[in-house]
ROLUMVO-275524 format. One record per residue: x, z, y of N, C-alpha, C in turn; residue in three letters; residue number from 1. Coordinates in Angstrom, 1 decimal. Last residue first. Layout:
% residues N
<site><n_px>X</n_px><n_pz>Z</n_pz><n_py>Y</n_py><ca_px>X</ca_px><ca_pz>Z</ca_pz><ca_py>Y</ca_py><c_px>X</c_px><c_pz>Z</c_pz><c_py>Y</c_py><r>ALA</r><k>NUM</k></site>
...
% end
This chain:
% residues 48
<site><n_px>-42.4</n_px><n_pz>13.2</n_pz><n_py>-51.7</n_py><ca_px>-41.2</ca_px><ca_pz>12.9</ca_pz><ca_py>-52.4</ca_py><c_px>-41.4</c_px><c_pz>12.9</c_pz><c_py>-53.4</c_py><r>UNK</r><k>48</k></site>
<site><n_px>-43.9</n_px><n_pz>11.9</n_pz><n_py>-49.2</n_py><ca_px>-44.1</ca_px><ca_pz>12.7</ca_pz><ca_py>-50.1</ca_py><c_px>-43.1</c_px><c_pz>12.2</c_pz><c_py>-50.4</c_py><r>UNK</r><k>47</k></site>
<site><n_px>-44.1</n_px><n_pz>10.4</n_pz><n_py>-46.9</n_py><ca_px>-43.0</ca_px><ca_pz>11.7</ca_pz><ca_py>-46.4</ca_py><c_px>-43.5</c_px><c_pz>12.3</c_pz><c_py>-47.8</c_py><r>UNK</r><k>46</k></site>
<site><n_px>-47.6</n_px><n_pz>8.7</n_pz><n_py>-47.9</n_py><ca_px>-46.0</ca_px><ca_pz>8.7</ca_pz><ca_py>-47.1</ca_py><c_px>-45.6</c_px><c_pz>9.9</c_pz><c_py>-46.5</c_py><r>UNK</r><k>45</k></site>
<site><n_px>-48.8</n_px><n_pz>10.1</n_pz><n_py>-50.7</n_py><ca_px>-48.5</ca_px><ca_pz>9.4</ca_pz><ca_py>-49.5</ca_py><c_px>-47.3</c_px><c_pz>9.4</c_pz><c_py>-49.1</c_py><r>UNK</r><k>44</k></site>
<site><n_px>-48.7</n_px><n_pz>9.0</n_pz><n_py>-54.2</n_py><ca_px>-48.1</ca_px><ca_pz>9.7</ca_pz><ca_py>-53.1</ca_py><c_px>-48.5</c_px><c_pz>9.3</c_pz><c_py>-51.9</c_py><r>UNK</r><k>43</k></site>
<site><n_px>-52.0</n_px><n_pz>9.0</n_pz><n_py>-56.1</n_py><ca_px>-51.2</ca_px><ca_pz>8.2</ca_pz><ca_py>-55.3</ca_py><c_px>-50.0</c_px><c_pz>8.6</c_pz><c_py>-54.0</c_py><r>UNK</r><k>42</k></site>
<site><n_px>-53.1</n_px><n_pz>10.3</n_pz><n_py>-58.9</n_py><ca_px>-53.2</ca_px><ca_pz>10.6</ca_pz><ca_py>-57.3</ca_py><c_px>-51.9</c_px><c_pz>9.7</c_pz><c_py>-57.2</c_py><r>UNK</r><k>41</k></site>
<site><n_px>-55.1</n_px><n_pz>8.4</n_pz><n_py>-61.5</n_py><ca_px>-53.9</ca_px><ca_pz>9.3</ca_pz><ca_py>-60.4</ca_py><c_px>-53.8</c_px><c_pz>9.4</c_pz><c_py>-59.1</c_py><r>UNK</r><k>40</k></site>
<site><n_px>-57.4</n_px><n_pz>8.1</n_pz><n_py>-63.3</n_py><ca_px>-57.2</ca_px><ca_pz>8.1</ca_pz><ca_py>-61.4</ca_py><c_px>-56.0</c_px><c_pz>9.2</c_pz><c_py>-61.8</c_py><r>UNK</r><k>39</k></site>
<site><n_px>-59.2</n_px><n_pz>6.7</n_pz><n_py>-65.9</n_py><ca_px>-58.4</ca_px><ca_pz>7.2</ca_pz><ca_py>-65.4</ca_py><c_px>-57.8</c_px><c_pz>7.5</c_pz><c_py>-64.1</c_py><r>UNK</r><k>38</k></site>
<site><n_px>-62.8</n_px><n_pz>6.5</n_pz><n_py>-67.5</n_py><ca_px>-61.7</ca_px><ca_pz>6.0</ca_pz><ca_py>-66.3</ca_py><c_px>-60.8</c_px><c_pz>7.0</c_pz><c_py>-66.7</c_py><r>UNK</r><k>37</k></site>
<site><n_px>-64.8</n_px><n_pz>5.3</n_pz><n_py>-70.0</n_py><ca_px>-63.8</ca_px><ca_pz>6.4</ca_pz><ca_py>-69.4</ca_py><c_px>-62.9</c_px><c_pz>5.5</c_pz><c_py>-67.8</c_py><r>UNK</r><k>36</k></site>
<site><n_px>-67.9</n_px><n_pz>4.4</n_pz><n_py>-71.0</n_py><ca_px>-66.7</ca_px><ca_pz>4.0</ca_pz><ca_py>-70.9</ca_py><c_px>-66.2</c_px><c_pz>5.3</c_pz><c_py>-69.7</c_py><r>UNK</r><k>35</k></site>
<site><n_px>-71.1</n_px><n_pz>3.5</n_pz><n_py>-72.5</n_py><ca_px>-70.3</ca_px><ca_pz>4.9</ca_pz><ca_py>-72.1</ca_py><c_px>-68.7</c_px><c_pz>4.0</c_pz><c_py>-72.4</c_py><r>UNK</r><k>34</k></site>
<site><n_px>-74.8</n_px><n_pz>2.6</n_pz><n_py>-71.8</n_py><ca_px>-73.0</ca_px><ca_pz>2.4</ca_pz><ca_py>-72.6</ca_py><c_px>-72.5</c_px><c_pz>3.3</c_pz><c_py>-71.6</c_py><r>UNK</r><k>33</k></site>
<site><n_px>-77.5</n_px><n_pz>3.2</n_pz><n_py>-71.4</n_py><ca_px>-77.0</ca_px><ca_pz>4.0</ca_pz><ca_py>-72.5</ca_py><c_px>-75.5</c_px><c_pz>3.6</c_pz><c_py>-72.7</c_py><r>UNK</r><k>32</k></site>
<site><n_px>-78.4</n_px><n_pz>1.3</n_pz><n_py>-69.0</n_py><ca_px>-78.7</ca_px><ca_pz>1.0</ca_pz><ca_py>-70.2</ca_py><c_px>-77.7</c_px><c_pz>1.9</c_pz><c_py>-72.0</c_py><r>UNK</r><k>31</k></site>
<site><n_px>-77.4</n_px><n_pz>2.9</n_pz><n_py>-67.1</n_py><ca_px>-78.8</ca_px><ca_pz>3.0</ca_pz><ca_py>-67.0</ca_py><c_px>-79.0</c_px><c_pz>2.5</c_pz><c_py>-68.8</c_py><r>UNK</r><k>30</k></site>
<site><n_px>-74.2</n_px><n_pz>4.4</n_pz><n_py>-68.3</n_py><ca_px>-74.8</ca_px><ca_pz>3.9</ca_pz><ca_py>-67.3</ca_py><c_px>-76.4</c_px><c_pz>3.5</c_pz><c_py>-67.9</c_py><r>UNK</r><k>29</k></site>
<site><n_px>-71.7</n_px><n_pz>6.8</n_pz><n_py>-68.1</n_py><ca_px>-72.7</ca_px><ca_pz>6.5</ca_pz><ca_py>-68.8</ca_py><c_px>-73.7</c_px><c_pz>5.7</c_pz><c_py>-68.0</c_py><r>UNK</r><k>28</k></site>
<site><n_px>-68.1</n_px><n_pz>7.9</n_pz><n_py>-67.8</n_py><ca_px>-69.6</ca_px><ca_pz>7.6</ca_pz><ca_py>-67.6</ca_py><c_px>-70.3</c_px><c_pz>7.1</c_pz><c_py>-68.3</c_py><r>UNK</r><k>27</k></site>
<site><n_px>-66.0</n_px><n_pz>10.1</n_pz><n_py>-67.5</n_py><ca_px>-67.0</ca_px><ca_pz>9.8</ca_pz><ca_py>-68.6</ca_py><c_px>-67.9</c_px><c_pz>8.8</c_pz><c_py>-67.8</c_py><r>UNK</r><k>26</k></site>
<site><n_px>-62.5</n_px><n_pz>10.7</n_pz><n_py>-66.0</n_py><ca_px>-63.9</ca_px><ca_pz>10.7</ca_pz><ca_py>-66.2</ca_py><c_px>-64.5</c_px><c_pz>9.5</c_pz><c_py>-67.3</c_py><r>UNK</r><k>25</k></site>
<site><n_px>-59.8</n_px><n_pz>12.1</n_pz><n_py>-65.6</n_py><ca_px>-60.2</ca_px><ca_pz>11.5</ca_pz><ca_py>-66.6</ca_py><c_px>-61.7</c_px><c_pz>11.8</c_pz><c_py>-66.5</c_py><r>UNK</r><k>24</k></site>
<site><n_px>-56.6</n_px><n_pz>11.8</n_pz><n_py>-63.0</n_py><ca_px>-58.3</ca_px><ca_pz>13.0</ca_pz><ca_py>-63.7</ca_py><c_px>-58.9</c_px><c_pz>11.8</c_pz><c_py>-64.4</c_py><r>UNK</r><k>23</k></site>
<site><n_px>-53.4</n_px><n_pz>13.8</n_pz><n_py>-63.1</n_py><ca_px>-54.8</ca_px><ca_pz>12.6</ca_pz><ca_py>-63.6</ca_py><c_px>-55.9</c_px><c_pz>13.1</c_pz><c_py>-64.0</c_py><r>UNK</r><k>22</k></site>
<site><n_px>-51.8</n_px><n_pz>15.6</n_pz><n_py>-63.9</n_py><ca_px>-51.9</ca_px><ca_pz>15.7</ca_pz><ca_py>-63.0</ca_py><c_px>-53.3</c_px><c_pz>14.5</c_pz><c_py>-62.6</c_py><r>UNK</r><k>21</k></site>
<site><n_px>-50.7</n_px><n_pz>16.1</n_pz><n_py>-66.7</n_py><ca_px>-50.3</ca_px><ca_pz>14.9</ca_pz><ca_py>-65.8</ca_py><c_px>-50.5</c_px><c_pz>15.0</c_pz><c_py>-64.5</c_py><r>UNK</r><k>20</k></site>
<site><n_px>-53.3</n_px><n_pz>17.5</n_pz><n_py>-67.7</n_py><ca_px>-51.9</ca_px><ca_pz>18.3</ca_pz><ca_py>-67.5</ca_py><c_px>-51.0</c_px><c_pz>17.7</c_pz><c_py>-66.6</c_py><r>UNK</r><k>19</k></site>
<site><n_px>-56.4</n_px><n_pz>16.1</n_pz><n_py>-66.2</n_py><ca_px>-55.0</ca_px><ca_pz>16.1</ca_pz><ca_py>-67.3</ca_py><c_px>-53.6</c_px><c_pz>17.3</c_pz><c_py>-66.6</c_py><r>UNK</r><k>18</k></site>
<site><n_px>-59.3</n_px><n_pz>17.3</n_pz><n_py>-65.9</n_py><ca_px>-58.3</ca_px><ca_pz>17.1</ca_pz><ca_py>-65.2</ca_py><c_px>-57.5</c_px><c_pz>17.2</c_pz><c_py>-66.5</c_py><r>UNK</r><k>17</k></site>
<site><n_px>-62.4</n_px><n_pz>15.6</n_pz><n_py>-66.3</n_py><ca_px>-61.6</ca_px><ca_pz>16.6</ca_pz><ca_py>-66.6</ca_py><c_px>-60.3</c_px><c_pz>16.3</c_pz><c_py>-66.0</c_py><r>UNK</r><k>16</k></site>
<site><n_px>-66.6</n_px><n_pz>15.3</n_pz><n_py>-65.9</n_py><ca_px>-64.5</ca_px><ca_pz>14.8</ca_pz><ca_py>-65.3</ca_py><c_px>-63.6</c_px><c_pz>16.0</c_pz><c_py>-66.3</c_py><r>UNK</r><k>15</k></site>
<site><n_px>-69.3</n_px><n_pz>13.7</n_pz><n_py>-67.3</n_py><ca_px>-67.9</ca_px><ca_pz>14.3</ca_pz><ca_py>-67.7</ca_py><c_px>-66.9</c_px><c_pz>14.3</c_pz><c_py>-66.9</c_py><r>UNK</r><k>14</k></site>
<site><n_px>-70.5</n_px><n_pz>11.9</n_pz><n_py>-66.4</n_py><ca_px>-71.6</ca_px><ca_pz>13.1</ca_pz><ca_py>-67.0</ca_py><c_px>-70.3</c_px><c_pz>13.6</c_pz><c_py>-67.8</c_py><r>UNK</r><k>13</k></site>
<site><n_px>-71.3</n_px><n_pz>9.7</n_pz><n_py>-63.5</n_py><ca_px>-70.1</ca_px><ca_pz>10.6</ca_pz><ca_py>-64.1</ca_py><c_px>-70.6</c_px><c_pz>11.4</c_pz><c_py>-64.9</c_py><r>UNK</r><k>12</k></site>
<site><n_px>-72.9</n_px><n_pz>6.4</n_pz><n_py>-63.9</n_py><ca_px>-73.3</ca_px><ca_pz>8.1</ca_pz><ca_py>-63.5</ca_py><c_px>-71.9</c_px><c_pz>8.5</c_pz><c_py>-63.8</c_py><r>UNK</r><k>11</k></site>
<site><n_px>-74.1</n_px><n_pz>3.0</n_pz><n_py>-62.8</n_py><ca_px>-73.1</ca_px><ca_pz>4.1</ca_pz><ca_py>-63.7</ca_py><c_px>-73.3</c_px><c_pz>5.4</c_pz><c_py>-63.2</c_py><r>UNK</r><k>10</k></site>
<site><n_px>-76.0</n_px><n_pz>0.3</n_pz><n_py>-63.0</n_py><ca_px>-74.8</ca_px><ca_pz>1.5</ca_pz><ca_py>-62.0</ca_py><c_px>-75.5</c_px><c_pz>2.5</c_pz><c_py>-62.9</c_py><r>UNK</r><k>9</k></site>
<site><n_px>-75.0</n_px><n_pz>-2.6</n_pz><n_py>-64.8</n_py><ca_px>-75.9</ca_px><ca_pz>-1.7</ca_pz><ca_py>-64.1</ca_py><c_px>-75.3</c_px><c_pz>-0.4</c_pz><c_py>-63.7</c_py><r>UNK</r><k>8</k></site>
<site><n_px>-73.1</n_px><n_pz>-4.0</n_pz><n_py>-65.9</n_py><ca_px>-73.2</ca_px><ca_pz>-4.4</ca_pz><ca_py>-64.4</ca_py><c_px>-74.6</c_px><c_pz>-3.8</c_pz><c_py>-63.9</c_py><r>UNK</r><k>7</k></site>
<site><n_px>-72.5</n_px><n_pz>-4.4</n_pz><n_py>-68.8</n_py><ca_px>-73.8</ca_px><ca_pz>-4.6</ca_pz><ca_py>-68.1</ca_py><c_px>-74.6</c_px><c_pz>-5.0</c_pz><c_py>-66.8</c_py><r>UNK</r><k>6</k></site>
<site><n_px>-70.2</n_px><n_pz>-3.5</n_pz><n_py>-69.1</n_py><ca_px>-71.1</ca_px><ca_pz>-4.3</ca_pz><ca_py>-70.0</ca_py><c_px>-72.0</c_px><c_pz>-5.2</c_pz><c_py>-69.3</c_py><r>UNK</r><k>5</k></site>
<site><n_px>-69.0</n_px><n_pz>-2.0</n_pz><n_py>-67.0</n_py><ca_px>-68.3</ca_px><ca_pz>-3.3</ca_pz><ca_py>-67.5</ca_py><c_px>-69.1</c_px><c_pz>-4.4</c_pz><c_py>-68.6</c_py><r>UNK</r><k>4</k></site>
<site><n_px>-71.0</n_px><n_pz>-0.4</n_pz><n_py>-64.1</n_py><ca_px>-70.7</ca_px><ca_pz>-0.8</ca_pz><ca_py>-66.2</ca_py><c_px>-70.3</c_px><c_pz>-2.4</c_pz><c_py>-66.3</c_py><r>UNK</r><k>3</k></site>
<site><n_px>-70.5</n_px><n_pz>0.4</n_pz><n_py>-61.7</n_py><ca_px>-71.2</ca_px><ca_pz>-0.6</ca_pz><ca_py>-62.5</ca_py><c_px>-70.6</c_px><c_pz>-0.1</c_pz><c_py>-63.7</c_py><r>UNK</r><k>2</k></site>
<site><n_px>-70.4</n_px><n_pz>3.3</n_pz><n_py>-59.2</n_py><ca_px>-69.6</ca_px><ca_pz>2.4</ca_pz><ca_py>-60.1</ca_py><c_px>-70.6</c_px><c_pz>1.6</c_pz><c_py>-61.0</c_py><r>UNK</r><k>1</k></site>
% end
């Protein structure tokens, strides 16, 4: 992944899982900025 700042590549130096079921990561990229993601899981098909 890149940094929104910067556009230099990014590291994970945090995941955690939400109650939601969503996992919530940290990154930190070459030039020291720190931004979050969010990822749900996406049903596949015959899930209900």
């Amino acid at each position: 992944m890149t940094c929104p700042d910067c556009k230099a590549h990014a590291r994970v130096i945090e995941t955690r899982q939400r109650k939601d079921g969503s996992t919530a990561r940290r990154y930190e990229c070459a030039n020291l900025h720190r931004f979050s993601t969010s990822e749900k899981p996406k049903a596949q098909r015959g899930d209900k």
